[in-house]
C-alpha positions in Angstrom: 41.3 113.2 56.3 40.5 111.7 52.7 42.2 112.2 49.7 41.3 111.0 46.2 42.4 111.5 42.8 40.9 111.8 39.3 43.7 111.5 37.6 43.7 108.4 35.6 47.2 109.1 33.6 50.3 108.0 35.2 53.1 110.3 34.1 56.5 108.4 33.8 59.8 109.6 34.8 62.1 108.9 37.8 61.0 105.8 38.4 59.6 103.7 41.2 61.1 102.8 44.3 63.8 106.0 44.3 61.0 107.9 44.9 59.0 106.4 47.3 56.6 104.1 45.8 56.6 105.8 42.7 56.8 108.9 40.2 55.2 112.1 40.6 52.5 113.4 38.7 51.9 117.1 38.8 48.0 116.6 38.8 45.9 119.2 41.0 45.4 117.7 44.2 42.4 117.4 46.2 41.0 117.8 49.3 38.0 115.7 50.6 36.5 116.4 53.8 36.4 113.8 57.0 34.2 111.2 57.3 31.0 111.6 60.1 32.0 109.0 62.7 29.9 105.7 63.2 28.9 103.8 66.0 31.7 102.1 67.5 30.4 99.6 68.0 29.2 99.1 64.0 32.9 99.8 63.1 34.7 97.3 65.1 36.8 94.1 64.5 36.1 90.9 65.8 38.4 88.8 64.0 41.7 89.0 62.5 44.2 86.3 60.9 47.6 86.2 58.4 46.9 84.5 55.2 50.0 85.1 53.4 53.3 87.0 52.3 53.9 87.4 48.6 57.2 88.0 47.4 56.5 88.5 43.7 53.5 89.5 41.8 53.0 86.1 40.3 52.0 85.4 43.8 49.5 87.7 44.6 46.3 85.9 45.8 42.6 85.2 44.5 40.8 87.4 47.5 37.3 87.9 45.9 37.2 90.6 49.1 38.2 94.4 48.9 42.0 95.6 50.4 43.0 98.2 51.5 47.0 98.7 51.4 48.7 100.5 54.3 52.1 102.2 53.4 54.7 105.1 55.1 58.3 105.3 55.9 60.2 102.3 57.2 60.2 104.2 60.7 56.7 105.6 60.6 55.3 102.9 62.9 53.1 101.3 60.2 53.2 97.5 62.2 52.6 98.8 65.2 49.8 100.8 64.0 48.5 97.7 62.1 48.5 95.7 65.2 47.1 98.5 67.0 43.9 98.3 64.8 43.5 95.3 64.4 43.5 94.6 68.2 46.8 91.9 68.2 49.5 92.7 69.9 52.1 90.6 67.3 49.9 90.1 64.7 52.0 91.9 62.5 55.8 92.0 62.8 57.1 94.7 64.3 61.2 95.2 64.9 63.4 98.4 65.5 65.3 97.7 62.2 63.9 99.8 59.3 63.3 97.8 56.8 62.2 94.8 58.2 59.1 94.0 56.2 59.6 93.3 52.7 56.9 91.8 51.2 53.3 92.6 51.0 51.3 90.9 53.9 47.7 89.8 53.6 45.7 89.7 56.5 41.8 88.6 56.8 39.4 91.0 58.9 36.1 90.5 59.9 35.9 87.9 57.1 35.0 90.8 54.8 38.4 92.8 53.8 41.7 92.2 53.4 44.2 94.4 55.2 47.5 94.7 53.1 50.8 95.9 55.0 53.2 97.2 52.5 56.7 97.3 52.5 57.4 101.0 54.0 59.9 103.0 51.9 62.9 105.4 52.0 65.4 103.0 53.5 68.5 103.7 51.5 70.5 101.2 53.2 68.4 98.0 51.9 71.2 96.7 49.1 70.2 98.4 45.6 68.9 94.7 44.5 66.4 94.8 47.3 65.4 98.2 46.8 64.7 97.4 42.9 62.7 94.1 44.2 60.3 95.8 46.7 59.9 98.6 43.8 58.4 95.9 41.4 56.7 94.4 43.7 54.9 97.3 45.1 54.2 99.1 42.0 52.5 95.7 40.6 50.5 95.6 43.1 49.2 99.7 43.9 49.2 99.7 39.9 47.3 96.2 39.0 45.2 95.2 41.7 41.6 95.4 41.0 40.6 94.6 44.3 42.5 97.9 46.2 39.7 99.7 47.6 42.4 102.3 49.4 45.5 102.8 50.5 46.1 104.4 54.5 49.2 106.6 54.4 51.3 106.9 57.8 53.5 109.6 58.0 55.1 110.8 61.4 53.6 113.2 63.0 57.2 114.5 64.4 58.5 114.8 60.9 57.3 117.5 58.1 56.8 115.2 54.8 59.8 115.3 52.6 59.7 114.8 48.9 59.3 111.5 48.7 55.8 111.7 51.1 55.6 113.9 48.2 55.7 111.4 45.4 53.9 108.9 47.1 51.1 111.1 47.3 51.2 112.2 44.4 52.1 108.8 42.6 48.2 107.6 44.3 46.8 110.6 42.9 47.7 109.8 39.4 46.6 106.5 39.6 43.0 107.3 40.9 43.5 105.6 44.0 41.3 106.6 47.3 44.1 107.6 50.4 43.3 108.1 54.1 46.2 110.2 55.2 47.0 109.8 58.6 50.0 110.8 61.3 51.0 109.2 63.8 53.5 109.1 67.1 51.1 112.2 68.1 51.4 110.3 71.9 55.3 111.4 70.6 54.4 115.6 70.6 53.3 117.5 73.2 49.7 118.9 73.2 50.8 122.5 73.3 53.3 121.4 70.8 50.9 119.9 68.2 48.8 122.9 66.7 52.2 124.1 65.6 53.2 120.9 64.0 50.2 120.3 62.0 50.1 123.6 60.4 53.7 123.1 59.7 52.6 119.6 57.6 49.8 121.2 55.9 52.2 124.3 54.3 54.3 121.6 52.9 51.3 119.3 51.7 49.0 122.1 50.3 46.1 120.8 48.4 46.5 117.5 50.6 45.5 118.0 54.2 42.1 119.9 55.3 42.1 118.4 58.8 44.2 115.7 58.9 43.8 112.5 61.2 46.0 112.7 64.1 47.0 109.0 65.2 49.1 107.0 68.1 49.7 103.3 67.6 50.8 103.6 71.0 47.8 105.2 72.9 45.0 104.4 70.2 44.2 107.8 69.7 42.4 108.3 66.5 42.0 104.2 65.1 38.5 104.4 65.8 37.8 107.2 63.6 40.2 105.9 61.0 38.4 102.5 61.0 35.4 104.0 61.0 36.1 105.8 57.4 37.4 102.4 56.1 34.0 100.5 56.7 32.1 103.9 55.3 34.3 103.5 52.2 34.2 100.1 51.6 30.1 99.9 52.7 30.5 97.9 55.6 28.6 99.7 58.0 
């Protein structure tokens, strides 16, 4: 599922990292339909490699390449699902703790786009120092960057969003910024089980979810189709 927002007006309030990655805007919200799949073997990656970590904006690198951001829950499986498209196995870092990653990680595919794996949010047991540190950074980045092309948005599948999936969604809207919304662990939920999971998401997430992109980092269930709507977005296919 795509979501995109024409809402070009941030409205200030809460703050930043207290609510997910940012504040909420109460813009109307719209749905986009799904992307017609491509030949797999037109969407595919052939290479991937780290280029950096950046732990303040000041160090945020010359890319002259579209990025597209990939952010979720500390627990949502974002590395795993990062490593899972990009066909490494430890590519990115992946560890049990939540809140492992925290800085923005900048990783080269195909030579054409830059893959960005965000600090994931709602860990309220980082110190309040940290918390206030990823916030900057993050909002300097979704916020500044002229070359963000997209940002993926992994929720679990097993979970029905809370408010702050909420504000993040809402928090892209208002900034203008183009969101693949996608949940995954579905290798976590049953088949009969999963019809009545999704409709559960999409009554909290009206206006967000038509058909929304079911995902496993585990099996691979649904990374072609995802990568497939990246290249049409970003005219690489």
């Amino acid at each position: 599922m795509v979501l995109r927002g024409d809402c070009n007006k941030r409205s200030r309030g809460q703050g930043a990292y207290s609510t997910a990655y940012g504040c909420r805007c109460p813009g109307n919200h719209r749905t986009f339909p799904q992307q017609s799949p491509l030949d797999p073997v037109t969407a595919r990656i052939t290479k991937a490699a780290f280029v950096t970590s950046v732990f303040k904006p000041s160090q945020f690198p010359l890319t002259g390449l579209p990025e597209v951001a990939f952010a979720g829950r500390s627990n949502a499986g974002k590395s795993s699902l990062l490593n899972r498209i990009l066909g490494r196995h430890n590519l990115v870092k992946v560890s049990s703790r939540p809140g492992f990653t925290r800085s923005l990680n900048f990783f080269l595919v195909n030579d054409s786009v830059y893959f960005v794996d965000l600090p994931g949010y709602g860990y309220a047991k980082a110190p309040k120092h940290v918390q206030s540190k990823w916030h900057r950074l993050v909002e300097g980045y979704i916020e500044t960057r002229k070359p963000l092309s997209g940002v993926v948005c992994i929720f679990d599948m097993r979970r029905v969003p809370d408010q702050l999936d909420l504000d993040l969604l809402d928090y892209l809207h208002a900034l203008g910024r183009h969101v693949w919304l996608v949940l995954n662990k579905a290798d976590k939920i049953s088949q009969p089980k999963r019809q009545g999971q999704i409709q559960a998401i999409r009554r909290r997430l009206p206006g967000f979810i038509d058909k929304p992109l079911i995902i496993s980092a585990c099996t691979g269930e649904g990374v072609q189709f995802l990568l497939e709507a990246i290249w049409l977005w970003l005219g690489l296919a």
